[in-house]
C-alpha atoms as one frame of an Amber mdcrd trajectory, in Angstrom:
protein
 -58.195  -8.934  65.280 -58.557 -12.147  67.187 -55.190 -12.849  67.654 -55.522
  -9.289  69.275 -58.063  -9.290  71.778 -56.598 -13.142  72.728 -53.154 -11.010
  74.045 -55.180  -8.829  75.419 -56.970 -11.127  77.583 -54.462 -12.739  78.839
 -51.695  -9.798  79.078 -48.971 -10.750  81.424 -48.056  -8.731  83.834 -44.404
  -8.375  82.333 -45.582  -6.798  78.930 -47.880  -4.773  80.830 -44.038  -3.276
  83.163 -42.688  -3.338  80.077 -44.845  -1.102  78.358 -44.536   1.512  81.260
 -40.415   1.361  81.620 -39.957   1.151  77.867 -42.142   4.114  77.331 -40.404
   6.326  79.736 -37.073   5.494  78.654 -37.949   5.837  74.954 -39.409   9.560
  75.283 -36.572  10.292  78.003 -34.416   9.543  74.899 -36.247  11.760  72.444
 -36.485  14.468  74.918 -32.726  14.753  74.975 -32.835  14.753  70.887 -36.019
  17.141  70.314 -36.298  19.037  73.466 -39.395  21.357  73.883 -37.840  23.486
  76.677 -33.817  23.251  78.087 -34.918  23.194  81.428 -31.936  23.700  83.742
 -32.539  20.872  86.503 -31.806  17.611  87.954 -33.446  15.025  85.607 -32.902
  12.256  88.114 -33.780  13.578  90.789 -36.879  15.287  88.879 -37.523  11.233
  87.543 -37.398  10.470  91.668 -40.064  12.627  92.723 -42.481  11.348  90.143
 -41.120   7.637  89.885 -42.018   7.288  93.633 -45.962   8.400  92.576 -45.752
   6.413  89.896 -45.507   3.059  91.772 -47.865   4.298  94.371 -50.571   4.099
  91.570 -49.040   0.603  90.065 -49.385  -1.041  93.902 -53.015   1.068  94.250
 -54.212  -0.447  90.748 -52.553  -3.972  91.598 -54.467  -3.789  94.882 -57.586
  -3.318  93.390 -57.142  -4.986  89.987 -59.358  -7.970  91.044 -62.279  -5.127
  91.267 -61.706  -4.082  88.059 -61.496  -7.515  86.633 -65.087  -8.366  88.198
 -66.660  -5.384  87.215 -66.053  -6.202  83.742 -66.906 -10.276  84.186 -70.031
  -9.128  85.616 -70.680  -6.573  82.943 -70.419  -8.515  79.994 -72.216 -11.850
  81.799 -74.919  -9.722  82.637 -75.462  -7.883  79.122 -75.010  -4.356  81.135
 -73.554  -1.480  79.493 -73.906   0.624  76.554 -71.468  -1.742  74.363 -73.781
  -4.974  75.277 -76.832  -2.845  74.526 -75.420  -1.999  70.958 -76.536  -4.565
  68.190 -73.402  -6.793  66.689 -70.906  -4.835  65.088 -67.425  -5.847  63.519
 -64.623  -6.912  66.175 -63.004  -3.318  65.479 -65.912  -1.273  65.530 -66.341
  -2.263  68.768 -63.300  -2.003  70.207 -62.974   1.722  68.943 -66.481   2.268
  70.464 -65.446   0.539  73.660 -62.125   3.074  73.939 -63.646   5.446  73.236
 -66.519   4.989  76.046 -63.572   4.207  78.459 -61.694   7.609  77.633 -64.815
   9.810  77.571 -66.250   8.444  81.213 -62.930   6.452  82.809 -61.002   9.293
  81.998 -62.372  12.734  80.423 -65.206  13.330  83.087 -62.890  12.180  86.033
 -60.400  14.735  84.677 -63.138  17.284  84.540 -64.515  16.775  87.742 -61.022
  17.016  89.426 -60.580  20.111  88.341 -64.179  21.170  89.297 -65.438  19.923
  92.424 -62.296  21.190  95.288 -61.919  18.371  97.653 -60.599  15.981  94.096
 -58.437  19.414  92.834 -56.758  19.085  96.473 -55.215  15.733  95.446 -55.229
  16.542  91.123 -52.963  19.437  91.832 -49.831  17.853  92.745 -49.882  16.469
  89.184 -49.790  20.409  88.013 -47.277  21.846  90.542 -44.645  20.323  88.488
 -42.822  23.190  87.119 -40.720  20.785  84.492 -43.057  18.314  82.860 -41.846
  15.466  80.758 -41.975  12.401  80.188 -42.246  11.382  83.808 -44.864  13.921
  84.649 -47.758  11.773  83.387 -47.655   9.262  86.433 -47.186  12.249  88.988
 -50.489  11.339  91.060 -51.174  11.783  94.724 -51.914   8.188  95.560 -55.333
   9.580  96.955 -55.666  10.811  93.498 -55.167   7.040  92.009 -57.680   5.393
  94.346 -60.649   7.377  93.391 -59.336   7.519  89.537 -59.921   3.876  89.754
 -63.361   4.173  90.918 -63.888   6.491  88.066 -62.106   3.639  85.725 -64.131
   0.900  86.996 -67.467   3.126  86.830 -66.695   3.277  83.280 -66.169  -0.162
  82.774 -69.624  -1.372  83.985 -71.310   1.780  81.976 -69.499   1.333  79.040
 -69.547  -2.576  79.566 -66.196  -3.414  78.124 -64.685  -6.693  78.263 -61.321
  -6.744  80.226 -59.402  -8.029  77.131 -60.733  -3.320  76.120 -59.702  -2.507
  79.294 -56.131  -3.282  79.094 -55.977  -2.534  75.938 -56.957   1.110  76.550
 -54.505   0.981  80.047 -51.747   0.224  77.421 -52.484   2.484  75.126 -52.714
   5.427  77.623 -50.062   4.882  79.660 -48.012   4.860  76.004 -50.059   8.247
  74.885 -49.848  10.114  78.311 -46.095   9.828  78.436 -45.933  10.847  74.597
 -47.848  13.907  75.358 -46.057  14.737  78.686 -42.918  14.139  76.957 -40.965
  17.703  76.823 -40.539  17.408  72.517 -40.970  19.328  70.132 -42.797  18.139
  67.102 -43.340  20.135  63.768 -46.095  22.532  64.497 -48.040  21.194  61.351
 -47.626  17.938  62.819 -48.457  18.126  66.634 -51.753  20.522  64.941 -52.531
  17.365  62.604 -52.245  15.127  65.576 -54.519  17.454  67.780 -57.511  16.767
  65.909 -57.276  12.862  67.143 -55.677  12.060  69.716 -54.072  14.627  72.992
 -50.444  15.905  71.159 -47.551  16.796  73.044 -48.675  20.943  72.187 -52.115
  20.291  73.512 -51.641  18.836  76.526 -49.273  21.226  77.532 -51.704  23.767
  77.530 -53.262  21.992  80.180 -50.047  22.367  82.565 -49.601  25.813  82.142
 -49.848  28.192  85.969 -52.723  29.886  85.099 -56.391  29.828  84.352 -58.140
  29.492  82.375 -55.409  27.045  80.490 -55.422  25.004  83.391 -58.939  23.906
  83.067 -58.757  23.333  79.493 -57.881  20.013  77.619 -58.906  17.289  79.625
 -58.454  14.672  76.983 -56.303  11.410  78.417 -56.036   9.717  74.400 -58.824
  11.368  72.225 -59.203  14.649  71.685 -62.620  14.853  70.581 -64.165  15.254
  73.486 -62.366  18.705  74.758 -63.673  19.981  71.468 -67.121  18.592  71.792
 -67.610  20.042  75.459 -66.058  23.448  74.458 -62.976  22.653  76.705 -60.591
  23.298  74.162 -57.916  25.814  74.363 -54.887  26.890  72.321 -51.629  28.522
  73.609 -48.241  29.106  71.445 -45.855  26.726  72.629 -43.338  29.581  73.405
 -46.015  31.415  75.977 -46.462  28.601  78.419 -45.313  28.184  81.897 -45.315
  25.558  83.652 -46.881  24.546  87.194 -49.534  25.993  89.225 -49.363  30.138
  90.531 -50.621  28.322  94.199 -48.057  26.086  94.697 -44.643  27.994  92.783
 -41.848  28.386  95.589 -39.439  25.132  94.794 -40.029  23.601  98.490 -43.963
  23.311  98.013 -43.617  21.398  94.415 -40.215  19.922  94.734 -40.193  17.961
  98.038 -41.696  14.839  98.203 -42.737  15.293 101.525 -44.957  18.472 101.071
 -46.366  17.446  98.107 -47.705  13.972  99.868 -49.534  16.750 102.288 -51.141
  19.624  99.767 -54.583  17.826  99.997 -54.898  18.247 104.041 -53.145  21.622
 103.712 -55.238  24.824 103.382 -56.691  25.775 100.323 -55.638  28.359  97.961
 -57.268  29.526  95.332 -55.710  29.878  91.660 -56.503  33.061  89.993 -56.519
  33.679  85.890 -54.789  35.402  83.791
């Protein structure tokens, strides 16, 4: 476990690319093998559109990494958070305590509140006006999105008070999960079910994307699934009945051009409806 949180420390920035390019290009190859849906579309220039958003929120989290790297010095030198007020524990104990604090406020409530409160939905949505979600689809953030996501991130590192050797451990292992479960597969049923009751599977998340409410606010989860079920935010919809994309923004120009979709937050608001 040492050996562990030592490469975690100290991650280079290369692994840390790595992890991000080799994930997309390993599910972009099981997508082609296991497909979920045959969408008929460009796949490059679908991987374009949300490429682009992905390296706005790598040069928006580079920007500001030296915040997040401070707020967890300061956290841990300062015995402030939940995991400093916590008597000792084994080395793994408390790193599964530590993700988990990281996914329930870094991640689960910002996810919540996005969908909730409409100024953070007016940047959220782009990520659910894409109508053909894979693989690529998990990095498909406004970049407005990405800068108060990281405030929401580093929030939950000085409440949770994880050291950063946690936090980048939990960046790598949900940029890894979120392209798994925006990955357009399709896993046994028995299996993506089984998975469900840990961590966000490909199944449940998709729920998530589809047009309409009330599956749209439903399964917030980012790596654990517990705490949709906990909150009473879980939802279930047969694979075969969703659709993807949002019923506000469904006419190809307004999700499909780059251009329009950098504007939706300063556009007017529309309202979804439910089902």
């Amino acid at each position: 476990m040492e050996t562990i949180v030592q490469y975690f420390e100290t991650i280079p920035s290369a692994h840390r690319s790595a992890i991000l390019v080799g994930g997309i290009a390993f599910f972009w190859m099981v997508e082609s093998a296991v497909p979920l849906f045959r969408f008929s579309y460009n796949k490059i220039k679908h991987a374009g559109i949300n490429i682009f958003f992905t390296l706005t929120t790598i040069v928006i989290n580079f920007l500001m990494a030296f915040i997040l790297l401070s707020s967890a010095d300061w956290a841990v030198a300062n015995k402030f958070g939940i995991l400093q007020w916590l008597p000792d524990m084994p080395l793994w104990a408390f790193a599964i305590v530590g993700l988990l604090l990281l996914d329930l406020i870094g991640a689960w409530f910002v996810h919540w509140a996005e969908h909730k409160v409409r100024w953070m939905w007016r940047f959220h949505l782009i990520h659910h006006t894409d109508t053909t979600v894979d693989t690529t689809s998990a990095n498909r953030h406004h970049p407005g999105e990405s800068v108060f996501r990281f405030v929401f991130t580093t929030m939950g590192v000085v409440l949770a008070g994880t050291p950063i050797w946690i936090v980048f451990m939990y960046q790598s292992m949900s940029v890894l999960l979120s392209q798994f479960n925006h990955a357009n597969i399709r896993l046994p049923q028995w299996l993506d079910d089984a998975l469900s009751w840990v961590i966000i599977s490909p199944d449940m998340h998709k729920v998530h994307h589809h047009y309409k409410l009330p599956y749209t606010d439903s399964n917030y989860g980012n790596i654990f699934s517990f705490w949709d079920r906990l909150f009473g935010t879980y939802m279930k919809l047969d694979r075969e009945h969703i659709v993807y994309g949002i019923d506000t923004h469904y006419k190809e120009e307004e999700h499909s051009r780059l251009g329009n979709l950098l504007k939706i937050p300063f556009q007017k608001y529309r309202k979804p409806t439910s089902e």
